[in-house]
N, C-alpha and C positions, 0 to 999 in steps of 0.2 A: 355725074353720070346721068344718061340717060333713065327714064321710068324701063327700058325695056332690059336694060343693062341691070339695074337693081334687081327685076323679075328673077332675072339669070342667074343672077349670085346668088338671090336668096333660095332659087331650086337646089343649088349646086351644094350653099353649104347644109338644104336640109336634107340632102339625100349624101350627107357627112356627118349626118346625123345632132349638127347643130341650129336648136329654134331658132326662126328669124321671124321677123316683126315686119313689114316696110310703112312709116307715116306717109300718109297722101293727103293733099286737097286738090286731086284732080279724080274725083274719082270713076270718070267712064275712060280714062287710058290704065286705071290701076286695074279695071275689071278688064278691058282688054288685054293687058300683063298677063294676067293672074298670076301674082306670085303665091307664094303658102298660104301666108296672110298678110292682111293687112289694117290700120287703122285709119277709115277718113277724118278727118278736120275739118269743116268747111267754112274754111278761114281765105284769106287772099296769100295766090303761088308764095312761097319762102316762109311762112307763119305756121309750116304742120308741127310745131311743138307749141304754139302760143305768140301772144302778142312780146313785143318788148319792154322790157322792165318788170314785167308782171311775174316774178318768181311763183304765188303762189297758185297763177292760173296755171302758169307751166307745169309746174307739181302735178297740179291736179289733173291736166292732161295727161302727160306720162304716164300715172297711176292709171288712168282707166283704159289708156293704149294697153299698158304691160299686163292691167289684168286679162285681155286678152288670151295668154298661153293657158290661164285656167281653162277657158272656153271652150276657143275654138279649135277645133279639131278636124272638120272636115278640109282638105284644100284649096285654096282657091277664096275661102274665107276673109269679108269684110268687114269689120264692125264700124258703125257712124258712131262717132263720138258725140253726145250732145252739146258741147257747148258751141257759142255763135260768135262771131266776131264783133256785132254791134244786133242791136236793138230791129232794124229794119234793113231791107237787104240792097239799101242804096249803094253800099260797095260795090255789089258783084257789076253793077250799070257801070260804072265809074270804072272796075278793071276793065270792063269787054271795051269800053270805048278807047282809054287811056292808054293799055297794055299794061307789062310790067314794070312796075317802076321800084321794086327793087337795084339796091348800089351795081353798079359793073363789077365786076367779079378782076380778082387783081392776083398776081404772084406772092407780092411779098403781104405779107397780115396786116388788117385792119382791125381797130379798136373801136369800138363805142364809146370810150370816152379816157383820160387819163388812168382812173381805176380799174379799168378794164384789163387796159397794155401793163400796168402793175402787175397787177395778179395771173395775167398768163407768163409774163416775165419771170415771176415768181414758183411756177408751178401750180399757180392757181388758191383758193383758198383752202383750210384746213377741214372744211367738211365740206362735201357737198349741200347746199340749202334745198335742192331740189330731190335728193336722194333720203334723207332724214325720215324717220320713222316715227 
């Protein structure tokens, strides 16, 4: 979906009175949105939970996204998340020039690797690692 499309659902479902969150790493189209709220990244497009493989940087995003609903409460509400994708912001050059180079987007599901297509084959693993307390 579109950023404009998310905005909309997540009005719809808070005025159903259920929280919603939207992650961004775009964030002067999330401000023009304005959804409820939201959490930026500023990571490169496809990465607003975190890089890959990195379970515990993911964690620890998520955690400071969701603490969020403690927060914020006014609407329209953004919080910058602080962590960075790299050290120097030679990426953001390299995406403006490059574009995205995120995979093509497919029908049927793609794996990251053989344990990947396992475990959702599976129903996934027996806990969440990213959910754990």
């Amino acid at each position: 979906m579109c950023h404009q499309s998310v905005g909309l659902v997540a009005r719809h479902a808070e005025a159903a009175g259920i929280p919603t969150l939207c992650m961004t790493s775009a964030l002067d189209i999330t401000r023009a949105v304005n959804p409820p709220r939201a959490a930026f990244l500023d990571f490169p497009l496809g990465h607003t939970t975190g890089k890959p493989r990195e379970p515990e940087l993911q964690r620890e995003i998520l955690i400071g996204a969701l603490s969020s609903f403690e927060t914020m409460t006014a609407p329209g509400s953004v919080k910058e998340l602080p962590f960075r994708w790299s050290e120097d912001e030679g990426w953001k050059a390299k995406a403006f020039a490059e574009g995205d180079e995120r995979a093509a987007r497919h029908d049927t599901p793609q794996y990251q690797d053989e344990e990947d297509r396992r475990r959702a084959e599976q129903g996934g693993p027996p806990s969440c690692p990213v959910c754990r307390s």
